[in-house]
C-alpha positions as CSV (number, residue, x, y, z in Angstrom):
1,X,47.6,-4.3,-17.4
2,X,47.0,-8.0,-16.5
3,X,43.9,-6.7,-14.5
4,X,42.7,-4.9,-17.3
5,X,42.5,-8.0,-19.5
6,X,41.1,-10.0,-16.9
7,X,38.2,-7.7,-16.3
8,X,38.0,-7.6,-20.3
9,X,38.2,-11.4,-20.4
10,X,35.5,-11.8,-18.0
11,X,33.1,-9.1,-19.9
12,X,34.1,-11.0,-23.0
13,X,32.5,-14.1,-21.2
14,X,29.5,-12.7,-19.4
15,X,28.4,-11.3,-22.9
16,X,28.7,-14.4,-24.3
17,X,26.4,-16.6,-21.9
18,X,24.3,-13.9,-21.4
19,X,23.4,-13.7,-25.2
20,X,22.9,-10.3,-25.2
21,X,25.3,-7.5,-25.8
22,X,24.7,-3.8,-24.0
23,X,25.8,-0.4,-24.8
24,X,27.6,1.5,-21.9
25,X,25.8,4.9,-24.0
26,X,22.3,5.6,-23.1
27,X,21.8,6.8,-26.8
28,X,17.9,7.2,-26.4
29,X,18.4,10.0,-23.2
30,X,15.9,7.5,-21.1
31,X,16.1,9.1,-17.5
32,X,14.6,6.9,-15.0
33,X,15.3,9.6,-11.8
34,X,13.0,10.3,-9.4
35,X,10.2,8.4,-6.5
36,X,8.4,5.8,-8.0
37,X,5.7,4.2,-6.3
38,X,4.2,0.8,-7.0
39,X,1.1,0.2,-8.9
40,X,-0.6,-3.1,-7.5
41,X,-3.0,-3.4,-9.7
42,X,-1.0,-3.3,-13.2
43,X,2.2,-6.1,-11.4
44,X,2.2,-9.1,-11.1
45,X,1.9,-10.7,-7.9
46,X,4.7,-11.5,-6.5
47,X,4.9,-15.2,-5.1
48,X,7.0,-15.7,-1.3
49,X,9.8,-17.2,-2.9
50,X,11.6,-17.0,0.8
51,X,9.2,-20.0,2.1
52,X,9.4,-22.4,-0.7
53,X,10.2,-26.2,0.2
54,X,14.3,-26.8,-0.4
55,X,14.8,-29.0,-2.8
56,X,17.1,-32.2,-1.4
57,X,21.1,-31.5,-2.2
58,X,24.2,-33.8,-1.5
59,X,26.3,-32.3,1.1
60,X,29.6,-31.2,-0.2
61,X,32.7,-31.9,1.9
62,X,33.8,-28.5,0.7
63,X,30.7,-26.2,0.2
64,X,31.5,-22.4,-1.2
65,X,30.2,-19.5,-0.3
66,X,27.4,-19.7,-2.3
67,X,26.3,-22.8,-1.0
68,X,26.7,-22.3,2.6
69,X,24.6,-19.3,2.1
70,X,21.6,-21.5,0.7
71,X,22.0,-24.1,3.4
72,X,21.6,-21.5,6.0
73,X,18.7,-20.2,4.4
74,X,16.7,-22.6,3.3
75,X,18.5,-24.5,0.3
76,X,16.7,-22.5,-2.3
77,X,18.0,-20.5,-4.8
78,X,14.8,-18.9,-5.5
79,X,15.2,-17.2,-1.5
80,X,18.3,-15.9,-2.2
81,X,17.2,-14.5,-5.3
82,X,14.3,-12.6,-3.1
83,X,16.7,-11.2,-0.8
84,X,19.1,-9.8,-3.0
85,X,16.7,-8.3,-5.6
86,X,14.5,-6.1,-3.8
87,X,12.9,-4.6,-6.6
88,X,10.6,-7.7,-6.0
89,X,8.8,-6.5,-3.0
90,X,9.5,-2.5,-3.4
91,X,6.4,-0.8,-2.7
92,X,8.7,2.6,-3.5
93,X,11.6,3.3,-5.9
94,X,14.2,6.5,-5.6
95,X,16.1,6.8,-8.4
96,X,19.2,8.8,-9.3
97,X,21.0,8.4,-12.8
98,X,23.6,9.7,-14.7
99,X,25.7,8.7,-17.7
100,X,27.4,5.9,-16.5
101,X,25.4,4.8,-13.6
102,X,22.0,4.6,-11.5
103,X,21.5,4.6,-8.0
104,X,18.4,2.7,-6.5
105,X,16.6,3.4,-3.2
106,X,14.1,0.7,-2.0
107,X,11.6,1.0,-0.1
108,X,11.3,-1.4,2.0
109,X,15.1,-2.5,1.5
110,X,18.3,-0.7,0.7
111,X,20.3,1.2,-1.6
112,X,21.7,-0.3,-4.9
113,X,24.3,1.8,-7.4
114,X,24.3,-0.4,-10.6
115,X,27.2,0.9,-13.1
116,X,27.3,0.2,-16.7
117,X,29.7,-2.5,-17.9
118,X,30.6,-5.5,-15.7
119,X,31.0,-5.6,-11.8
120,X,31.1,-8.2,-9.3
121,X,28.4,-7.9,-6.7
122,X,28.5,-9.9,-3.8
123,X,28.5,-13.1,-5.4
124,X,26.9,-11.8,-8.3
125,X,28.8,-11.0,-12.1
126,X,26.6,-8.1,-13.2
127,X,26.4,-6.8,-16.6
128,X,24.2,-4.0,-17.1
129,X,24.0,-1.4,-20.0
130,X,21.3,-0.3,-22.5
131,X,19.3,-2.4,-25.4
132,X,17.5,0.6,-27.0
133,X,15.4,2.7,-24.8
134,X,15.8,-0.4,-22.0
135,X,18.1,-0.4,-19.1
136,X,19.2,-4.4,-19.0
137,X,20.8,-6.0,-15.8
138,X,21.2,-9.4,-16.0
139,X,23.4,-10.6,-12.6
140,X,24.4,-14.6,-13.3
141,X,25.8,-16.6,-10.1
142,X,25.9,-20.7,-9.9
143,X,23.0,-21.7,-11.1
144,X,21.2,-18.8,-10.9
145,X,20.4,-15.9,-13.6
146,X,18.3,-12.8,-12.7
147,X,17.4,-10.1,-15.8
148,X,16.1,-6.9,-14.8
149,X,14.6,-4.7,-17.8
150,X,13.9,-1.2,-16.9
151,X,11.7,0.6,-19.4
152,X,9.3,3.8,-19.7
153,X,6.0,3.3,-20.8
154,X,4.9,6.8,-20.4
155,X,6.0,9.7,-18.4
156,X,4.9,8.6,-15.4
157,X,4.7,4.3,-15.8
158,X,8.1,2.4,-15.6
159,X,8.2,-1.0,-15.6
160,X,10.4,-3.4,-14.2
161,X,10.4,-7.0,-16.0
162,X,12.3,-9.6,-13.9
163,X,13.0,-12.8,-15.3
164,X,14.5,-15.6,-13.0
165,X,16.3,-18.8,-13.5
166,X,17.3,-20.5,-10.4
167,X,16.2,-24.1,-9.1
168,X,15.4,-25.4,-12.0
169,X,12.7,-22.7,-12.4
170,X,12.2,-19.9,-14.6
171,X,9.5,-17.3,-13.4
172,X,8.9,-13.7,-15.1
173,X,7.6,-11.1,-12.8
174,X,6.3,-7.6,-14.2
175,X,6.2,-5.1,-11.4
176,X,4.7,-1.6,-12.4
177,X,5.4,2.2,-10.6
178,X,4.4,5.4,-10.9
179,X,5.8,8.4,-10.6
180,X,4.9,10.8,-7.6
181,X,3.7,13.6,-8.3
C-alpha cells in the first residue's frame, strides 16, 4: 500500500515538472517493431558530446552517485547523457513492442526495455507513454533532462527527436531510420 502511493506520488511529481501528461494506451495502434537503419543524410549530425571541456565544479565533501560518475568521466553532463542514450549514435535500431512496453536493440550499444508509466532507470526517473501518434520519453536526473519523441513519418521513416538539457545547454538532435526491407 505505502509503496503504491509512493510510486503514485512520484508519477504525480514527474508529470508535473515534466509539463506533459502521457497516456499508458497507445490509442492510435502506432507500432514501431522491426530493424531500422539510420539515414545520414535526413539526421542531424550528431556533435561528440563525450570530449567536450568540463566545466569547473566545487568539490563536494560528500559527492552522490551522480556526481562521482561525472567526475570520473569528464565533469560533463552532456557525456553522460551520450553514454546512456544510445539512440544518439545508433547506426541500427531493433525494435520489439507491445501494449505496455518496447524493447530497443542498438546497434552499436545495448538493449533497452522502456515500459509505459514511471520507472527508475539507473539514476534516471523515466516517464514514458503516448501524446497522440508519438511515443514520449522524457528521463529527468539532477540537472539533466533528456526527451525522446518517437514518431512515424511513413511506413518506412521513423524519427527520433532528442532534446537535451544538461550543463546549462539545451541541444535538439533529429536522427532519422529506415526500415529494412
Amino acid at each position: 500500500m505505502i509503496r503504491a502511493a509512493t510510486v503514485g506520488l512520484l508519477g504525480l511529481v514527474l508529470l508535473g515538472c515534466s509539463g506533459v501528461e502521457l497516456s499508458p494506451v497507445n490509442t492510435a495502434g502506432v507500432d514501431f517493431s522491426g530493424e531500422w537503419l539510420i539515414d545520414f543524410g535526413e539526421s542531424d549530425q550528431v556533435p561528440d558530446l563525450r570530449n567536450r571541456a568540463p566545466r569547473k565544479q566545487k568539490r563536494r565533501l560528500n559527492p552522490t552517485v551522480r556526481d562521482e560518475a561525472l567526475r570520473i568521466g569528464d565533469g560533463s553532463g552532456l557525456a553522460f547523457v551520450t553514454h546512456d542514450f544510445q539512440v544518439l549514435h545508433a547506426d541500427k535500431l531493433q525494435i520489439e513492442q507491445n501494449r505496455d512496453s518496447m524493447g530497443i536493440r542498438y546497434f552499436p550499444g545495448v538493449y533497452r526495455d522502456v515500459t509505459w508509466g514511471t520507472r527508475q532507470r539507473g539514476l534516471w526517473e523515466v516517464y514514458a507513454g503516448w501524446e497522440e501518434q508519438e511515443l514520449v520519453i522524457i528521463s529527468e536526473a539532477k540537472d539533466l533532462k533528456v526527451s525522446e519523441r518517437f514518431a512515424r513519418v511513413a511506413t518506412d521513416v521513423l524519427v527520433v527527436n532528442v532534446s537535451v538539457d544538461a550543463d546549462g545547454e539545451e541541444m535538439d538532435i533529429k536522427r532519422t531510420f529506415r526500415r529494412r526491407r
